[in-house]
N, C-alpha and C positions, 0 to 999 in steps of 0.2 A: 502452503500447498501449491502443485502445480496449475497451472493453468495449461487451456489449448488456445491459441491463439485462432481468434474468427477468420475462418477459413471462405478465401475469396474465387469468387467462381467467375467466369470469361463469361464473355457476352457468348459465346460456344456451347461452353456450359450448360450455362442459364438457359441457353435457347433446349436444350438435350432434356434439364432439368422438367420444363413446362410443355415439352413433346411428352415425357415419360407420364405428366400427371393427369395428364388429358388421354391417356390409353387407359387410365388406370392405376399406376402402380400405386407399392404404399410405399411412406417415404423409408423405410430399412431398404428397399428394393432400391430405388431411384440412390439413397446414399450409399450402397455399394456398389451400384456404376459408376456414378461421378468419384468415391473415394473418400467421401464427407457422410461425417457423423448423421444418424438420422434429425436428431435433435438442430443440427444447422440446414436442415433442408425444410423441416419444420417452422425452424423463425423465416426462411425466407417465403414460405407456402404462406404463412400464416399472417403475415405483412399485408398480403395483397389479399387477402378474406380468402384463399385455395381459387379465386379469377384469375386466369392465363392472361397476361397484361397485353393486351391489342399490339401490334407492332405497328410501331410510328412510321407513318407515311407524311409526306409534304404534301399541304391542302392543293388542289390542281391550279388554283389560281396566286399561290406563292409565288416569287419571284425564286427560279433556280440559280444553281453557280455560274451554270454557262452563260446567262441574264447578267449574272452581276459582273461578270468578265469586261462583259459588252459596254457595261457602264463606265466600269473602270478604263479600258481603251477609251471611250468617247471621251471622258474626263484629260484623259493625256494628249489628245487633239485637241482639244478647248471645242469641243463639239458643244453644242447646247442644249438642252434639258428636251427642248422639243424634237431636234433632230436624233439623238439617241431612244427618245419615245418610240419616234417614228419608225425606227430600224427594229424595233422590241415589238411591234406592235402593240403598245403596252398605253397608258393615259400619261401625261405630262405628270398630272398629282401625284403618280406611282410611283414614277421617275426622282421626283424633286423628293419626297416624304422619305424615299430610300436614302439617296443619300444627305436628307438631311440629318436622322439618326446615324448612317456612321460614319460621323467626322468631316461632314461636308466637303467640298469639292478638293481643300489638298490634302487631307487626311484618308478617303473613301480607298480602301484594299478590299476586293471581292473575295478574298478567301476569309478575313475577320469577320466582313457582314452577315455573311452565309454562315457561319458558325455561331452569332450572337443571333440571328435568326431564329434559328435549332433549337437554341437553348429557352429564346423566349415563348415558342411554343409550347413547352413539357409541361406550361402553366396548369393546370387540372381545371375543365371546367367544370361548373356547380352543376351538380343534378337537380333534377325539380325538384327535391324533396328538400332541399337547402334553399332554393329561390322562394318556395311557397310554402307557409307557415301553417295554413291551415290544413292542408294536405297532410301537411308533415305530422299534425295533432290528431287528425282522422288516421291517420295511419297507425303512430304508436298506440290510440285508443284500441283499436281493432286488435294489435297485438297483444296486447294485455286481455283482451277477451280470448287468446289462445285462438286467433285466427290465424290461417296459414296464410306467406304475402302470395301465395297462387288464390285463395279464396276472397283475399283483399284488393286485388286485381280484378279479379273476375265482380265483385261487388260494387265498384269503383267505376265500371265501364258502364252497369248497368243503372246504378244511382245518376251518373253525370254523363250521358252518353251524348249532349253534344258539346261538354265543356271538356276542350283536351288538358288544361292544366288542371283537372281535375281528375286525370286518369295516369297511372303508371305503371308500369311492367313489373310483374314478381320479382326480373330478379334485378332490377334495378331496387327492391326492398333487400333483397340480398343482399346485395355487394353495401348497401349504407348499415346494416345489420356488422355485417363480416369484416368490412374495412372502417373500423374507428377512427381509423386517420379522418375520415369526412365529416365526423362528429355532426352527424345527422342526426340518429338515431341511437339511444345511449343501451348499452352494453345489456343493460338488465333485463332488456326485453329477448333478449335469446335464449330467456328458461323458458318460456312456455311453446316455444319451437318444440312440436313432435319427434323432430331427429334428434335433438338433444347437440348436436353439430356447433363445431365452433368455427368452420369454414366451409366455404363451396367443396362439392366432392365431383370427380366428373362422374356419366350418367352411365359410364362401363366400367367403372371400378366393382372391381367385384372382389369373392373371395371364395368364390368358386374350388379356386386350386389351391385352396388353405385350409384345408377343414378344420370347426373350429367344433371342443367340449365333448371331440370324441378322440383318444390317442390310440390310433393302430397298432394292434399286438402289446397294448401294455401292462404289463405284470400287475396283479392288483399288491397293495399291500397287508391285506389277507393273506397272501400265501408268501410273505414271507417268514426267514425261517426264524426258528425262537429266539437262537442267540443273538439277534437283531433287538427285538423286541427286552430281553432283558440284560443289556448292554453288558454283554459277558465279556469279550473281546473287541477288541480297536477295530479302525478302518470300515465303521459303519456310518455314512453322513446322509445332512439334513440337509436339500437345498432350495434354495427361491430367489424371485429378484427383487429387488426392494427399488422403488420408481422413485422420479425427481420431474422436475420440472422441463419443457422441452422435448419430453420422449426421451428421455434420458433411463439409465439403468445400471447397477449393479447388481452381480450375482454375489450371493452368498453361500457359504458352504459350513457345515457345524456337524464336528465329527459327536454319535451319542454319547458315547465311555466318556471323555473330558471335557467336552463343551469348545473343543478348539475351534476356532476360527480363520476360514479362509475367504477373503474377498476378489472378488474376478472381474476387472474393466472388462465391459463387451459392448461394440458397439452398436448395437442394435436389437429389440428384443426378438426377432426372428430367430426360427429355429436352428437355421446354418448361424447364423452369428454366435448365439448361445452355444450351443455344441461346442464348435470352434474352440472358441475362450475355455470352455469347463473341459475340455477335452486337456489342452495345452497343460492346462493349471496341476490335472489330475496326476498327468503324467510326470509328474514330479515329485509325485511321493512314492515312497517305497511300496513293493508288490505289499507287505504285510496292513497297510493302509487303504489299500485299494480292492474293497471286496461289493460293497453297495450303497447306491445312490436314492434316499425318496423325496420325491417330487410331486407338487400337486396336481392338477391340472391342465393346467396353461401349457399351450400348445407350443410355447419358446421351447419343449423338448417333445416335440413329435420325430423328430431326427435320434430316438432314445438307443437307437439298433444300432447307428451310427456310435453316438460316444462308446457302448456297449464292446465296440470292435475294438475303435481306438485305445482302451483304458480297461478293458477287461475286467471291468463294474456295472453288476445288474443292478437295471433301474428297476423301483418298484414304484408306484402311483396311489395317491390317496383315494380315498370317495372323494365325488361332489362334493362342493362345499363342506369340508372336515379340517380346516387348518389345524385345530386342536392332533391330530395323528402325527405332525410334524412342532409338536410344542418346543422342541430343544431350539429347530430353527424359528420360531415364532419368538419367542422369550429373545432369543440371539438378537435380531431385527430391530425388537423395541431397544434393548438396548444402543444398538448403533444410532439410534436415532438421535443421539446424544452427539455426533459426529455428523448423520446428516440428515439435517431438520429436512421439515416435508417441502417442497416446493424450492429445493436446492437444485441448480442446474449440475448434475453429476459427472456432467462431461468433463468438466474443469478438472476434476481428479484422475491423476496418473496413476498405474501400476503401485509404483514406489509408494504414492501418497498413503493406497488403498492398504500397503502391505503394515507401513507404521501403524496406524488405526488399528488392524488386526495383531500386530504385536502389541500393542498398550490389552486391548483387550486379553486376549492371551497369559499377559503376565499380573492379571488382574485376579485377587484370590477372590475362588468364589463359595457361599455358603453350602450350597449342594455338593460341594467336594471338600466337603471339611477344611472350608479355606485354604484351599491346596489349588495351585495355579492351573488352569489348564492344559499351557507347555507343560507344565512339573509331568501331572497325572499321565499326557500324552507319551512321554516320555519311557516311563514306567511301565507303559502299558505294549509299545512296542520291543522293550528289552527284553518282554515275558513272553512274547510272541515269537521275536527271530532264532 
């Protein structure tokens, strides 16, 4: 199968990426501005617990480049440790201890020091909850009691109010919850978190402008019409998406008369993405194929007016919770599952890859069709039509 190769983002970027997450956005949103899958925007949110990573600054009492210039000059005078101090305004020990790490007096270049600097700062330092063990044990105790780290904080301040390494901020419980990299606090304790949340979210994310478990003007499928319901004629399909790992996704498509199958890369489960993709896909089958679409719920086709236009295929929508109304596409699903187990990252699969899979299935006889292939039946069913 194909792969997508990890898609690498600028320090530009990244900077655009953690502006967008901090307004808000979801990541389908933030990866159709950058251009990247939501699924890669997700492993990189999800690395750093969804915390916007502080932008590095030099401590005010570092030695700068224009500093290390100055030493460098004093060194090509045979200046001495004191009189280059002295010009620094800086201590002798500052002097001497810099350039004795890089490379001492004929070695010392100010542009390598000042860059091996840099890099020895990006160290991580430990949070309390890593230096202090019993805090650490108070803490996870309380989490396992299904306390919030705001309630644990706030219990912590009042328990030990004049021992400070005995007090810690919520969301410095967050971010050791969120970011396992710090192997503070182990993973299991974020089931009994209320939000059910597997990273920080900022505090204006909303969804406001997403309405969600209501689809506007949607046709019920009540009132669609018989020859739907009793698979009289072609160009009736079933569709859903079927989820992976990452926020990943594939659409599916399963015509009722044959059981044929169609699979759709899209990349993202939002509604403009969805559309898009089932739109593209539709439009490639002949008009006698293209009569109606049903659809559960889920609001990846709130945009249903738009395909509607595009593809001249009324959508029609289940009830609530009734996947059984869409059982061709349901049955269809478990079987793929045979192709993609649960917790597969679905990005990695191309078009092409998606299209093989659906041809094996296809030319697969099934019992429901008197062992007769579903291409076969498909087939048959638009000769009788055109």
């Amino acid at each position: 199968m194909g792969k997508m190769g990890r898609p690498r983002l600028s320090a530009v970027q990244k900077a655009d990426l953690w502006q967008r997450w901090k307004q808000g956005q979801s990541l389908s949103e933030i990866g159709r501005a950058l251009g990247k899958h939501a699924g890669s925007i997700h492993g990189l949110v999800s690395s750093n617990g969804g915390f916007i990573p502080p932008v590095r600054q030099r401590a005010r009492w570092a030695l700068t480049l224009a500093e290390r210039e100055e030493i460098s000059r004093g060194l090509a005078t045979v200046c001495s440790i004191r009189q280059i101090a002295a010009t620094l305004g800086r201590a002798p020990s500052t002097i001497s201890r810099e350039i004795h790490r890089h490379g001492g007096a004929p070695g010392y270049r100010a542009s390598v020091a000042d860059g091996r600097a840099w890099e020895r700062a990006r160290r991580p330092k430990l949070c309390r909850l890593a230096t202090n063990p019993m805090l650490q044990r108070m803490v996870a105790s309380k989490l396992a009691l299904e306390w919030s780290p705001e309630q644990i904080a706030g219990w912590l301040k009042r328990e030990f109010p004049a021992q400070d390494t005995m007090q810690i901020s919520h969301e410095t419980i967050y971010r050791s919850l969120f970011i396992q990299a710090r192997g503070v606090l182990k993973k299991e304790l974020l089931r009994p978190l209320r939000s059910r949340r597997m990273m920080r979210r900022a505090k204006r994310a909303s969804t406001a402008s997403q309405p969600r478990g209501q689809i506007i003007d949607g046709i019920s499928i009540r009132d669609r019409p018989a020859d739907v319901e009793d698979r009289a004629i072609p160009g009736h399909w079933e569709g859903d998406l079927i989820a992976g790992s990452k926020i990943t996704h594939i659409a599916t498509l399963v015509e009722r008369q044959s059981r044929f199958t169609m699979l759709v890369k899209v990349p993202g489960k939002d509604t403009a993405s969805v559309v898009t993709a089932l739109s593209q896909q539709i439009r490639r089958l002949p008009s006698a194929l293209r009569r109606s679409l049903t659809w559960d719920r889920g609001m990846e086709l709130a945009q249903h007016k738009r395909l509607t236009i595009a593809t001249n295929v009324q959508v029609y929508f289940c009830d609530p919770q009734s996947p059984w109304q869409r059982g061709t596409n349901e049955n269809t699903n478990r079987l793929l599952r045979q192709y993609f187990s649960k917790g597969t990252d679905l990005s990695r699969y191309s078009q092409a890859d998606l299209d093989r899979v659906a041809l094996r299935l296809n030319q697969r006889p099934r019992k429901t069709l008197g062992f007769q292939t579903p291409a076969a039946i498909l087939g048959v069913g638009v000769a009788h039509t055109g």
